[in-house]
Biopython code that builds the backbone (N, CA, C, O; Angstrom):
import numpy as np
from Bio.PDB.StructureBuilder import StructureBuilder

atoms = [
    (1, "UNK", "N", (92.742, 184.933, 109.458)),
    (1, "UNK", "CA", (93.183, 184.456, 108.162)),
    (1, "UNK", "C", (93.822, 183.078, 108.338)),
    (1, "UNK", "O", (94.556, 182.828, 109.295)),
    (2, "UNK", "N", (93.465, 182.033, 107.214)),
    (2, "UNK", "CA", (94.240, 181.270, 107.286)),
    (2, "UNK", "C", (95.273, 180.778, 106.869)),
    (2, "UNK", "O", (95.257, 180.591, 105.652)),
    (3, "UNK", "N", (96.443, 180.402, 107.533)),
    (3, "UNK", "CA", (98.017, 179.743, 107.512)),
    (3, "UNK", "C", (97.665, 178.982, 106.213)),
    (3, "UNK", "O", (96.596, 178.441, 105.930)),
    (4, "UNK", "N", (98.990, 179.074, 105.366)),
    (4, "UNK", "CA", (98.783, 178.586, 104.222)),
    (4, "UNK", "C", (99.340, 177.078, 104.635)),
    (4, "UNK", "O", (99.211, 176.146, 103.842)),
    (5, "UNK", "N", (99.785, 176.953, 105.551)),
    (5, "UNK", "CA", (100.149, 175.364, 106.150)),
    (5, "UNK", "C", (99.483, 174.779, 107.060)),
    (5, "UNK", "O", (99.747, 173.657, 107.491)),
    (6, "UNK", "N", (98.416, 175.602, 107.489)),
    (6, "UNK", "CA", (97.392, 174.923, 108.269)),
    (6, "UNK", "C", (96.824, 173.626, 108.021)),
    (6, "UNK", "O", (96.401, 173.457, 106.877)),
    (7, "UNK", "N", (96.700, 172.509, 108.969)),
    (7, "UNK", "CA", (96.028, 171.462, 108.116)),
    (7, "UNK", "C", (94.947, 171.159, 109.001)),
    (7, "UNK", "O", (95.113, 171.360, 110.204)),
    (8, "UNK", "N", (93.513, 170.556, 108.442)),
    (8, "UNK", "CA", (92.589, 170.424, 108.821)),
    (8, "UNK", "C", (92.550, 169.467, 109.408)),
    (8, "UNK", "O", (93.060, 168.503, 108.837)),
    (9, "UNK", "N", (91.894, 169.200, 110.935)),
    (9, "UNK", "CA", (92.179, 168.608, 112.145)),
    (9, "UNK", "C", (91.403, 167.167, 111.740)),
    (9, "UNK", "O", (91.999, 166.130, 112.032)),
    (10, "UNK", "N", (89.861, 167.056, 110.960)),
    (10, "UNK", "CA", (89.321, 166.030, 110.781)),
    (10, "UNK", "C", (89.433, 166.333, 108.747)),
    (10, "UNK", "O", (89.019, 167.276, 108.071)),
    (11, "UNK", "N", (90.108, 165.163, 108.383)),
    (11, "UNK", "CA", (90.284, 164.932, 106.593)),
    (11, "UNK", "C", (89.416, 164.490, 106.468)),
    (11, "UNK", "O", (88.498, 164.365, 107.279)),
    (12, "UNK", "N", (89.494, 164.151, 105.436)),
    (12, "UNK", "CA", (87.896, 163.692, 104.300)),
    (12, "UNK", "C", (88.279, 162.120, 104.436)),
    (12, "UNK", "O", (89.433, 161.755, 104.662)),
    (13, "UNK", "N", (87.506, 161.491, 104.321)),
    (13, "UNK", "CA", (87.818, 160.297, 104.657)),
    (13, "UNK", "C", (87.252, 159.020, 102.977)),
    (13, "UNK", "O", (86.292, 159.215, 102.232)),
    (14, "UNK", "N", (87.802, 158.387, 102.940)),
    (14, "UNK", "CA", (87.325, 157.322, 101.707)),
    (14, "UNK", "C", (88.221, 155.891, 102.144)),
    (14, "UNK", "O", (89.295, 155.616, 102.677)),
    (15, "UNK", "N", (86.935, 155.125, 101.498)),
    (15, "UNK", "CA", (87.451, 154.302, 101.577)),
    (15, "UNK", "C", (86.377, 152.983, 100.628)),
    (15, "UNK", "O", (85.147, 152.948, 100.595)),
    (16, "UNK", "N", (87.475, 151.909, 99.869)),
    (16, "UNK", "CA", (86.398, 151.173, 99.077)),
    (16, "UNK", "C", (85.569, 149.940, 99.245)),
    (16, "UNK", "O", (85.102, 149.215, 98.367)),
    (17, "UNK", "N", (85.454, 149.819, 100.885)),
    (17, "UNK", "CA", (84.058, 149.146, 101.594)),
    (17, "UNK", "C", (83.591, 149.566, 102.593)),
    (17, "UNK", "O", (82.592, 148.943, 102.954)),
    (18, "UNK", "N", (83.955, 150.558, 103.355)),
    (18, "UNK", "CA", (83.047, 150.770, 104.112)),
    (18, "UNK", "C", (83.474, 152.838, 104.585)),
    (18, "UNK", "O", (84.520, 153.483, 104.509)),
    (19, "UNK", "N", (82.379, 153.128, 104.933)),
    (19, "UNK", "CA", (81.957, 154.268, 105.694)),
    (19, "UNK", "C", (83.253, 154.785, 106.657)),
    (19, "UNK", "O", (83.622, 153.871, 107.394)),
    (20, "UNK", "N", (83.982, 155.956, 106.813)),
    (20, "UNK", "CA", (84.429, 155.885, 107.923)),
    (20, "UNK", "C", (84.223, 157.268, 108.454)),
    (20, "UNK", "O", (83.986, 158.284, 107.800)),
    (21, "UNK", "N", (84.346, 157.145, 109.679)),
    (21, "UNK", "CA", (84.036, 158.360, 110.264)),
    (21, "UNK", "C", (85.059, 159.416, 110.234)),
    (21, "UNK", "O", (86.133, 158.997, 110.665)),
    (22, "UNK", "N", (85.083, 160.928, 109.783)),
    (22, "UNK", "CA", (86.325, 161.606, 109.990)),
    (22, "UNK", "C", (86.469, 162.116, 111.365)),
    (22, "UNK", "O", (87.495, 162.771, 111.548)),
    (23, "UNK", "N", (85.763, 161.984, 112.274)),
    (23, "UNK", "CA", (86.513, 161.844, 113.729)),
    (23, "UNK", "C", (86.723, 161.149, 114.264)),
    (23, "UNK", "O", (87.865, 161.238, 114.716)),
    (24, "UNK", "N", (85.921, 159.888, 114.711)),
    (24, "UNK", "CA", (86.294, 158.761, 115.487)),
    (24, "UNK", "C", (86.923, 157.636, 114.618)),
    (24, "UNK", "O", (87.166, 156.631, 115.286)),
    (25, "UNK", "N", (87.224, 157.550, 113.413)),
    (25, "UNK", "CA", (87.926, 156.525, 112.486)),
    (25, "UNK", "C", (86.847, 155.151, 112.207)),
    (25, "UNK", "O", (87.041, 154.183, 111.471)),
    (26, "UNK", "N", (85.667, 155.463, 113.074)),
    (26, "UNK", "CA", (84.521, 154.538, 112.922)),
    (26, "UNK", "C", (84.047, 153.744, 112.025)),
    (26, "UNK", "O", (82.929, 154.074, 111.627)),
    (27, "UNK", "N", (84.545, 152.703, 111.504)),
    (27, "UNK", "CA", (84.035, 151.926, 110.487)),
    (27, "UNK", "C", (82.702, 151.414, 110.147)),
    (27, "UNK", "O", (82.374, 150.584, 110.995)),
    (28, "UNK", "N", (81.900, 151.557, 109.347)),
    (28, "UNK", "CA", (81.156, 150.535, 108.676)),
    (28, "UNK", "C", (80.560, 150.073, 107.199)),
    (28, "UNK", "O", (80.773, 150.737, 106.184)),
    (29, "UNK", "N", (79.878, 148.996, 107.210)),
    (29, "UNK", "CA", (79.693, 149.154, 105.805)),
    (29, "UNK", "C", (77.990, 149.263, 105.603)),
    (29, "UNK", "O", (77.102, 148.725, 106.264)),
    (30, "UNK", "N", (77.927, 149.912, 104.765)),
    (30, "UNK", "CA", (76.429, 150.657, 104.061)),
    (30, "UNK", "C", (75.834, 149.443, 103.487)),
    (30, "UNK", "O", (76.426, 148.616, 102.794)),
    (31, "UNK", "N", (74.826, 149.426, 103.779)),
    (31, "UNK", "CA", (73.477, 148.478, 102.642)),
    (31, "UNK", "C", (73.736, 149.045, 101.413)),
    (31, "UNK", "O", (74.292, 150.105, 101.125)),
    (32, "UNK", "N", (73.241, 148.161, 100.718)),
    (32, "UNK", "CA", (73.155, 148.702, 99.307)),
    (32, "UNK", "C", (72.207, 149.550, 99.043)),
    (32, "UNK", "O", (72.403, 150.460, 98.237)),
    (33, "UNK", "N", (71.162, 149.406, 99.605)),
    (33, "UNK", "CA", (69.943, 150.563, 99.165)),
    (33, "UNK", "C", (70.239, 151.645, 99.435)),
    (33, "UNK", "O", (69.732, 152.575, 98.807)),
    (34, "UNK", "N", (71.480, 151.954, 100.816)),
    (34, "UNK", "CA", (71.540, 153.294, 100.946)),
    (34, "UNK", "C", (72.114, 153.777, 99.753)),
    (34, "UNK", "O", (71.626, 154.769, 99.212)),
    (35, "UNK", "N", (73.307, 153.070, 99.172)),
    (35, "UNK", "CA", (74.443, 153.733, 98.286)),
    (35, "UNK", "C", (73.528, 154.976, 97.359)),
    (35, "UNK", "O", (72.355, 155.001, 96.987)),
    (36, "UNK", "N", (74.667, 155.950, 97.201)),
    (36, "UNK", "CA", (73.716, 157.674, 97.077)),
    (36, "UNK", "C", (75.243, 158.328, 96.074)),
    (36, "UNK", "O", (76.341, 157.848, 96.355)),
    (37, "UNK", "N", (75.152, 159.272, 95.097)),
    (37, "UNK", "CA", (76.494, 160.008, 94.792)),
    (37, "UNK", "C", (75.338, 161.256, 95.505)),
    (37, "UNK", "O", (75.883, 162.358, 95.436)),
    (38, "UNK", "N", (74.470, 161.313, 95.900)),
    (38, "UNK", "CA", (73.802, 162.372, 96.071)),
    (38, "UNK", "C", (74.746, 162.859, 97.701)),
    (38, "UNK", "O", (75.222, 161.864, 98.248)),
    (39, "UNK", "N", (74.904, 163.624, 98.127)),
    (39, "UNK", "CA", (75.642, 163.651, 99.520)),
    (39, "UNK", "C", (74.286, 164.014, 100.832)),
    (39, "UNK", "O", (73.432, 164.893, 100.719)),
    (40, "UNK", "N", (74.449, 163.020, 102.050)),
    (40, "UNK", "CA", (73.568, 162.735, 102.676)),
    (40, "UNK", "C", (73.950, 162.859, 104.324)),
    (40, "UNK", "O", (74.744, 162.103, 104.885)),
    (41, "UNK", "N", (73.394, 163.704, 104.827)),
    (41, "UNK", "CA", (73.977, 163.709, 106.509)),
    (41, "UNK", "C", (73.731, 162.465, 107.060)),
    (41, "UNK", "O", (72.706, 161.824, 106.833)),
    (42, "UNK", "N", (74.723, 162.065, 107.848)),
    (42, "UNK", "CA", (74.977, 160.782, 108.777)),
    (42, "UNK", "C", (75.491, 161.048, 109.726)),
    (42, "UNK", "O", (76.418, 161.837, 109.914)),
    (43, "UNK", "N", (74.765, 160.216, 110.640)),
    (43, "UNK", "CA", (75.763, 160.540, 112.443)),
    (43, "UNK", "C", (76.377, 159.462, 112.766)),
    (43, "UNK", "O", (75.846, 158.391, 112.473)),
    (44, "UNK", "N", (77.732, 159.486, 113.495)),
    (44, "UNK", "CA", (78.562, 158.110, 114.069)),
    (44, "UNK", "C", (77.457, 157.445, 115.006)),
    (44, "UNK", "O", (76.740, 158.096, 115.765)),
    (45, "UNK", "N", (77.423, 156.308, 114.879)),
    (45, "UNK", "CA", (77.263, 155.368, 116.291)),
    (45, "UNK", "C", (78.063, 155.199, 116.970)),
    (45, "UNK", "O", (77.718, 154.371, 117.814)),
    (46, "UNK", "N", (79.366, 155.655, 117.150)),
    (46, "UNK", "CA", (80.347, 155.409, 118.286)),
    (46, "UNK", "C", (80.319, 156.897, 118.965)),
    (46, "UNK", "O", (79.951, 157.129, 120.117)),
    (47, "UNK", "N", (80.831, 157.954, 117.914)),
    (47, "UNK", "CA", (81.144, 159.670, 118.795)),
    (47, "UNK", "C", (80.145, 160.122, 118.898)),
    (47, "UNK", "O", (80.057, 160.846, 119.890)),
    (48, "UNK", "N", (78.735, 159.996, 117.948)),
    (48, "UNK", "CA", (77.840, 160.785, 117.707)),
    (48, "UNK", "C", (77.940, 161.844, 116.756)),
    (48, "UNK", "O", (76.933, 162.259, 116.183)),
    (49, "UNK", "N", (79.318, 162.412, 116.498)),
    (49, "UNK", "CA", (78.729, 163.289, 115.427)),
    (49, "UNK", "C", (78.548, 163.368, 114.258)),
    (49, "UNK", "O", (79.037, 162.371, 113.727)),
    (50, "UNK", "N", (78.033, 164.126, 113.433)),
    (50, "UNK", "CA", (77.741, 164.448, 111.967)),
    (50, "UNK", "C", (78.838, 164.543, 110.838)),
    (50, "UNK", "O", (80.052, 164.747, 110.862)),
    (51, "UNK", "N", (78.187, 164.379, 110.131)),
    (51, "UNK", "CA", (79.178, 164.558, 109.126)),
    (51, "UNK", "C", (78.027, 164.080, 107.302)),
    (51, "UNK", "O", (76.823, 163.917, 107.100)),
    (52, "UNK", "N", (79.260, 164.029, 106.413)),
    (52, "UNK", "CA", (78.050, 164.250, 105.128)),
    (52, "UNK", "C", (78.890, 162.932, 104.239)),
    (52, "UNK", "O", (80.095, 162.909, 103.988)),
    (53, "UNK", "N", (78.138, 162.161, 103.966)),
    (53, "UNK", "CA", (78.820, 161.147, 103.372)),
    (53, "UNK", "C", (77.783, 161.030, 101.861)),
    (53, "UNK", "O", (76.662, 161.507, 101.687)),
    (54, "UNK", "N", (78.721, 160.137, 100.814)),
    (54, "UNK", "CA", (78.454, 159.974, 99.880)),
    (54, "UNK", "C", (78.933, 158.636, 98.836)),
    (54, "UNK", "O", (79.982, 158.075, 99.154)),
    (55, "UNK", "N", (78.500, 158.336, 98.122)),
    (55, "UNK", "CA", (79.215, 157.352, 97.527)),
    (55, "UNK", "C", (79.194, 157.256, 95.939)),
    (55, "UNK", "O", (78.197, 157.121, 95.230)),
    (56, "UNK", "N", (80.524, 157.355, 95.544)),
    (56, "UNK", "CA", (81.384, 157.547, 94.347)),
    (56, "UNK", "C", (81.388, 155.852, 93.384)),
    (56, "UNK", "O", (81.632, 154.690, 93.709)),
    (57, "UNK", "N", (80.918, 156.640, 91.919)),
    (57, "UNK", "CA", (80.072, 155.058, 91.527)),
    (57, "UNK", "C", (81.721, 155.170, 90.118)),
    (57, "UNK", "O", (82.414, 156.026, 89.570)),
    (58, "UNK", "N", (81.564, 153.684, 90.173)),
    (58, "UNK", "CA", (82.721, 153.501, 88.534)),
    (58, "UNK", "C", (82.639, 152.557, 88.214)),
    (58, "UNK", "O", (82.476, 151.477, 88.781)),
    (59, "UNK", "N", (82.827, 153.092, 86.488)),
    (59, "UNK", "CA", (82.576, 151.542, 85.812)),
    (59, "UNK", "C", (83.910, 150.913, 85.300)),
    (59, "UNK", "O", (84.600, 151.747, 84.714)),
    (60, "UNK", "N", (84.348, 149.915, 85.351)),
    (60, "UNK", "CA", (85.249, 149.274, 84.899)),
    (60, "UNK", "C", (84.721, 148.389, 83.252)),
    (60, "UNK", "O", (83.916, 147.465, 83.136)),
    (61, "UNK", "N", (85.599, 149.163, 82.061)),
    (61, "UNK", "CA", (84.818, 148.210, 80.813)),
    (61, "UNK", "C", (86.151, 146.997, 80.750)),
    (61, "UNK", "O", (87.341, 147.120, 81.037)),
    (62, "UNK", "N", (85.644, 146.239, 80.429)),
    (62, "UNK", "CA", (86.544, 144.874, 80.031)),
    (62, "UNK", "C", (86.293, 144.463, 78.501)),
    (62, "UNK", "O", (85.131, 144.276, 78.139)),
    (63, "UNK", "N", (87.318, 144.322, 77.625)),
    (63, "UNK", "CA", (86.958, 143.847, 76.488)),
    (63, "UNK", "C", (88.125, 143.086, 76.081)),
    (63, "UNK", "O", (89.271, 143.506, 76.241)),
    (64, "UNK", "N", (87.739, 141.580, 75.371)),
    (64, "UNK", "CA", (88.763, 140.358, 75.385)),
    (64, "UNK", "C", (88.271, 139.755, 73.523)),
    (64, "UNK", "O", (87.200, 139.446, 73.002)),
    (65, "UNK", "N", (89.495, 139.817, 73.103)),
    (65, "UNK", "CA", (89.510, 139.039, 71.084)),
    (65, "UNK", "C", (88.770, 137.613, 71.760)),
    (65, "UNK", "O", (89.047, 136.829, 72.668)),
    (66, "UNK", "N", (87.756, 137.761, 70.834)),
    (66, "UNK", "CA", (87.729, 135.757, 70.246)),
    (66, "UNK", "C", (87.973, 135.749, 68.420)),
    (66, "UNK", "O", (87.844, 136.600, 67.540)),
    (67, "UNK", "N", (88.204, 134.941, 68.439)),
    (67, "UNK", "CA", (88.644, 134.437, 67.056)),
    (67, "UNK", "C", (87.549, 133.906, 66.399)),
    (67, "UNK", "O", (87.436, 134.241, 65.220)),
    (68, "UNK", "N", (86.630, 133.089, 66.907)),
    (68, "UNK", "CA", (85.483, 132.839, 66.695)),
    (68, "UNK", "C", (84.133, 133.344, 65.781)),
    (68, "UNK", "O", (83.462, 132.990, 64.811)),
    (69, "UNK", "N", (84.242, 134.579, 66.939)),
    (69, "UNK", "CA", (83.551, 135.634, 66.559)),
    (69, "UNK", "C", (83.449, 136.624, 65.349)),
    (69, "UNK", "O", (82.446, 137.239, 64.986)),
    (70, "UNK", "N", (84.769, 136.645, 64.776)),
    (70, "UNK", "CA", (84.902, 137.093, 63.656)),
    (70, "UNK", "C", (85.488, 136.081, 62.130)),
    (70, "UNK", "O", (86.028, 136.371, 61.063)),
    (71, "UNK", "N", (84.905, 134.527, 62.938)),
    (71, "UNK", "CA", (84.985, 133.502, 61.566)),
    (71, "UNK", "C", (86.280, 133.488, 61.301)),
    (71, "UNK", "O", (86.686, 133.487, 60.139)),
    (72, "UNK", "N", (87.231, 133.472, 62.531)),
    (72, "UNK", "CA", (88.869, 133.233, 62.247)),
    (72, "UNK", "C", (88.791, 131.898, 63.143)),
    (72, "UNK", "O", (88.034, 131.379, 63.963)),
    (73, "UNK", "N", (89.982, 131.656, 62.523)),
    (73, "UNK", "CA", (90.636, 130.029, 63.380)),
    (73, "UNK", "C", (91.735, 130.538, 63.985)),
    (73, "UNK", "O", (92.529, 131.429, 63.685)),
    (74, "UNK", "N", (91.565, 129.433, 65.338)),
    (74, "UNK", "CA", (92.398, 129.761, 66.455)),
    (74, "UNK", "C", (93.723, 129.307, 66.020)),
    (74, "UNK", "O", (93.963, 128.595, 65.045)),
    (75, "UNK", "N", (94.794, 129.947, 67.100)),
    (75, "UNK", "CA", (96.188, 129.805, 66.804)),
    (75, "UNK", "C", (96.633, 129.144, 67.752)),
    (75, "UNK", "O", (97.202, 129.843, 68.591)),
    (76, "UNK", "N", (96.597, 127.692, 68.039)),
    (76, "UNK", "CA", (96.519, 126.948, 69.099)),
    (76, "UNK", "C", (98.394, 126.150, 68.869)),
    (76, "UNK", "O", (99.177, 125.554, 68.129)),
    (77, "UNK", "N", (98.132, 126.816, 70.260)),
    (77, "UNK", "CA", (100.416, 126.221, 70.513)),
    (77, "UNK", "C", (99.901, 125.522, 71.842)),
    (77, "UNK", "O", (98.827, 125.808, 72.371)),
    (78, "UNK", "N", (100.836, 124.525, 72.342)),
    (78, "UNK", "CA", (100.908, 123.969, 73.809)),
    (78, "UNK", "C", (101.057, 125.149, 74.348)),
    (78, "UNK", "O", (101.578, 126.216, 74.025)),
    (79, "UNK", "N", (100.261, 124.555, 75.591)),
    (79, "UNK", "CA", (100.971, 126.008, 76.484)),
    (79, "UNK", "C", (102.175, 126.080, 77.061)),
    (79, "UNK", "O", (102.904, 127.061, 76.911)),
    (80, "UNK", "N", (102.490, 125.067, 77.764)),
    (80, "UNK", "CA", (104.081, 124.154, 78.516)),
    (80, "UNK", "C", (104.449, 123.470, 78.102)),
    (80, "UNK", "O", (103.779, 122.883, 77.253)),
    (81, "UNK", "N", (105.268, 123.208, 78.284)),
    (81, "UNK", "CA", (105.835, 121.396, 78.035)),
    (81, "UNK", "C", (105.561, 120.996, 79.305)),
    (81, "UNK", "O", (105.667, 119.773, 79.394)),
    (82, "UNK", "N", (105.137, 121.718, 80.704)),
    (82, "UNK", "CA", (104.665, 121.313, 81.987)),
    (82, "UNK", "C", (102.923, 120.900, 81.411)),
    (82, "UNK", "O", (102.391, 119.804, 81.585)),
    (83, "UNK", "N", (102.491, 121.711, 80.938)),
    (83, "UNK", "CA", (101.205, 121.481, 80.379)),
    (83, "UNK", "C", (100.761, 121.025, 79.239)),
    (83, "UNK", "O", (99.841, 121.604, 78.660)),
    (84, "UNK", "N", (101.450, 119.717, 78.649)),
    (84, "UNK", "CA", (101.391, 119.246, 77.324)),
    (84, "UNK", "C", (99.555, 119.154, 77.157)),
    (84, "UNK", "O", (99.181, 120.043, 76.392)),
    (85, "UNK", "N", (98.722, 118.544, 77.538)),
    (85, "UNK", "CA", (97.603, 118.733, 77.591)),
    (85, "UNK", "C", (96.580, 119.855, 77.544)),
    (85, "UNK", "O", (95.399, 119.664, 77.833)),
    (86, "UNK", "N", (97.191, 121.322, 77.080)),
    (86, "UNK", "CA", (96.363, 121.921, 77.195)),
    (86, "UNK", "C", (96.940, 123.048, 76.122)),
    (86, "UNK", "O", (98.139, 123.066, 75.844)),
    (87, "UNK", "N", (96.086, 123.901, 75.593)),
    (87, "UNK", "CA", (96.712, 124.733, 74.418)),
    (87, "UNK", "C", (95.766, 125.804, 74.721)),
    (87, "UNK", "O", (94.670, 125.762, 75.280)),
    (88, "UNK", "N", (96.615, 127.032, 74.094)),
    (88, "UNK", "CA", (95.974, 128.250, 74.362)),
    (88, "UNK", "C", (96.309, 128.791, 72.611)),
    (88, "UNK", "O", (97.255, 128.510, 71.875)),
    (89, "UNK", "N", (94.755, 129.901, 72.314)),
    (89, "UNK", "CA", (94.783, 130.965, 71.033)),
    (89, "UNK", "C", (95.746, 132.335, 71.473)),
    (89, "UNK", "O", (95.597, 133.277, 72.251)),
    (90, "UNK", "N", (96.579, 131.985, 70.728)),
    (90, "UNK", "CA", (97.907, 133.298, 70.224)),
    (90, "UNK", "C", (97.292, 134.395, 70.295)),
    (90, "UNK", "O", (97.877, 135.255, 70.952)),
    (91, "UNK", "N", (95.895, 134.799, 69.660)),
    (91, "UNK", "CA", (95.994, 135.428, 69.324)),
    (91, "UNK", "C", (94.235, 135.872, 70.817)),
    (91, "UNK", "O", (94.148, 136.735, 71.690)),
    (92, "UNK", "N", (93.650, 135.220, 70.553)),
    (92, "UNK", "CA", (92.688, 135.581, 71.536)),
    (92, "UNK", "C", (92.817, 134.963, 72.964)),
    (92, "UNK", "O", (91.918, 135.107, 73.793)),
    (93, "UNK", "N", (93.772, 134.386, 73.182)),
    (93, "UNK", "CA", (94.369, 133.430, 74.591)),
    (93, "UNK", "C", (92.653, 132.689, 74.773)),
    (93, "UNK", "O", (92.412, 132.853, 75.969)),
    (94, "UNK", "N", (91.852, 132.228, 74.352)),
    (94, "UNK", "CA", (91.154, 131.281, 74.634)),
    (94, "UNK", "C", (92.035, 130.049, 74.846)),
    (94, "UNK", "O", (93.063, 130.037, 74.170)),
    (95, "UNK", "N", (91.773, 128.768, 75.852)),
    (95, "UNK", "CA", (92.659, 127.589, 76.364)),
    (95, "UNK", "C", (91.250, 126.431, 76.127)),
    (95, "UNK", "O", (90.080, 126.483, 76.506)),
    (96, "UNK", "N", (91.983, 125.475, 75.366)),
    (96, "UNK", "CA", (91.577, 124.432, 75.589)),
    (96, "UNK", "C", (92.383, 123.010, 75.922)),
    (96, "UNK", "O", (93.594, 123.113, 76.117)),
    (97, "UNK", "N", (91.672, 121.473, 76.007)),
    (97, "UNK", "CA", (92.538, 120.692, 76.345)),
    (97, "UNK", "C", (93.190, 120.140, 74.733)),
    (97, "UNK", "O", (92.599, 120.207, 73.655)),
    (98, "UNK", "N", (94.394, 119.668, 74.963)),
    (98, "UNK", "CA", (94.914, 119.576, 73.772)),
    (98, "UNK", "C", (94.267, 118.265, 73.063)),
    (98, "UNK", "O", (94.442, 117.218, 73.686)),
    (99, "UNK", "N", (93.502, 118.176, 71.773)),
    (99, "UNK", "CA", (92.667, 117.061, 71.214)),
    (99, "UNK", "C", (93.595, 115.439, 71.092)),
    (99, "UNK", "O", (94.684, 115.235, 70.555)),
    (100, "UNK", "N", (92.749, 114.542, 71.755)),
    (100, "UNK", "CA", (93.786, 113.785, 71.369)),
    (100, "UNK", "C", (94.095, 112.536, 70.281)),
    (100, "UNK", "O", (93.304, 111.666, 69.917)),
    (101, "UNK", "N", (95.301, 112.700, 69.934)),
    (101, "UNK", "CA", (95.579, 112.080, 68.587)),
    (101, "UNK", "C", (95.259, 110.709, 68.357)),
    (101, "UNK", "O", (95.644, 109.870, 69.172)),
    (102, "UNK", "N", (94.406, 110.275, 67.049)),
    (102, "UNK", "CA", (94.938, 109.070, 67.007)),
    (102, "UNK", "C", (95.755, 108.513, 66.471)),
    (102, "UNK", "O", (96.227, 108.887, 65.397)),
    (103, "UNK", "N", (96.183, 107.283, 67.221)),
    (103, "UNK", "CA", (97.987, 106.459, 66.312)),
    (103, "UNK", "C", (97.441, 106.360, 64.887)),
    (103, "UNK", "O", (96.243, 106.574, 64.700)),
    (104, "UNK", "N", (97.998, 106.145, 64.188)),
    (104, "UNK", "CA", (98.194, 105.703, 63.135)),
    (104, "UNK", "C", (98.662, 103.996, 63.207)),
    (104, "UNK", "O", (99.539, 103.447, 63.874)),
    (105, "UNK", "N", (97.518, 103.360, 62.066)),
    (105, "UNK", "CA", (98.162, 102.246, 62.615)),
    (105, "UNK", "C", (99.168, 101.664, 61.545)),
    (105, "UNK", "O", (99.557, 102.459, 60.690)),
    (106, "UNK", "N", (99.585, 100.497, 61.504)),
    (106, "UNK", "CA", (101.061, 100.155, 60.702)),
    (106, "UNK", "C", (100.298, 100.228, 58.947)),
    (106, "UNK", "O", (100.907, 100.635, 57.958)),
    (107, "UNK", "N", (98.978, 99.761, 58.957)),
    (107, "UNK", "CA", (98.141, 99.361, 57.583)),
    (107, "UNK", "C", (97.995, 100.499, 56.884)),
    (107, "UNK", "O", (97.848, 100.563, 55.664)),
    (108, "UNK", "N", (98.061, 101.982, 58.127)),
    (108, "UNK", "CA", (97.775, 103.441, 57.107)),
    (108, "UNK", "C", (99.206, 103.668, 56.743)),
    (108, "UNK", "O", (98.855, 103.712, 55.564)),
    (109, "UNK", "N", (100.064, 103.791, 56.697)),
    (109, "UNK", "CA", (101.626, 104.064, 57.262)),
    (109, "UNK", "C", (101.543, 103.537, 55.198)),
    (109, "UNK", "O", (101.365, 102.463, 54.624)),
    (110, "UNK", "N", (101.825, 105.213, 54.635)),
    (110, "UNK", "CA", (102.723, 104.968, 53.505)),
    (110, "UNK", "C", (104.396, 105.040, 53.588)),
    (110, "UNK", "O", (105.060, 105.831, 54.258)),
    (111, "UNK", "N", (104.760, 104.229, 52.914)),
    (111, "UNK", "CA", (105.824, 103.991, 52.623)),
    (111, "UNK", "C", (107.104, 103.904, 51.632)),
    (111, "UNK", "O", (108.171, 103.445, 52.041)),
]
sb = StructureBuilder()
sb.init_structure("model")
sb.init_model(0)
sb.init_chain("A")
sb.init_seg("    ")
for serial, (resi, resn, name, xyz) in enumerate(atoms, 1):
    if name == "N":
        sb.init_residue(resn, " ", resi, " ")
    sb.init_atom(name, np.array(xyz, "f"), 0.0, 1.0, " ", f" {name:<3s}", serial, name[0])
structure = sb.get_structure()
């Protein structure tokens, strides 16, 4: 029977680039063609022995506001006063360079 504190001599091993062996700590990294969630016997090149490896797939979604996109106008502030030249949307953080002004000359100048 087994000890409820028994712990298993070789663990499961993971890792997120390369292969490792759960006995010899054997590193490597897989081609892409192998990559499998299917589970597939493999032998070390260092100890020789077996073992069953597999590889665990995930998707990461990313999703970011434009203002654009939904026929809104941007909410454009400086970004610094270190970065007077450049402005970012409040509201969708799109950055651009800050447009630049022209003077006014003394002839437009109401008074």
């Amino acid at each position: 029977m087994r000890d409820e504190f028994f712990e298993s001599k070789h663990k499961h091993e993971s890792s997120d680039d390369n292969v490792i062996c759960p006995y010899c700590k054997h590193e490597y990294q897989p081609e892409a063609e192998d990559y499998s969630e299917d589970a597939r016997e493999e032998e070390c090149s260092e100890c020789g022995k077996k073992y069953h490896v597999w590889q665990v797939f995930s998707v990461d979604h990313h999703a970011k506001p434009d203002c654009e996109l939904n026929g809104e106008q941007h909410q454009w502030d400086i970004v610094s006063k270190r970065h007077p030249n450049y402005q970012s949307c409040g509201v969708c953080d799109k950055w651009r360079k800050t447009p630049a002004t022209t003077p006014v000359s003394a002839g437009d100048k109401h008074g």
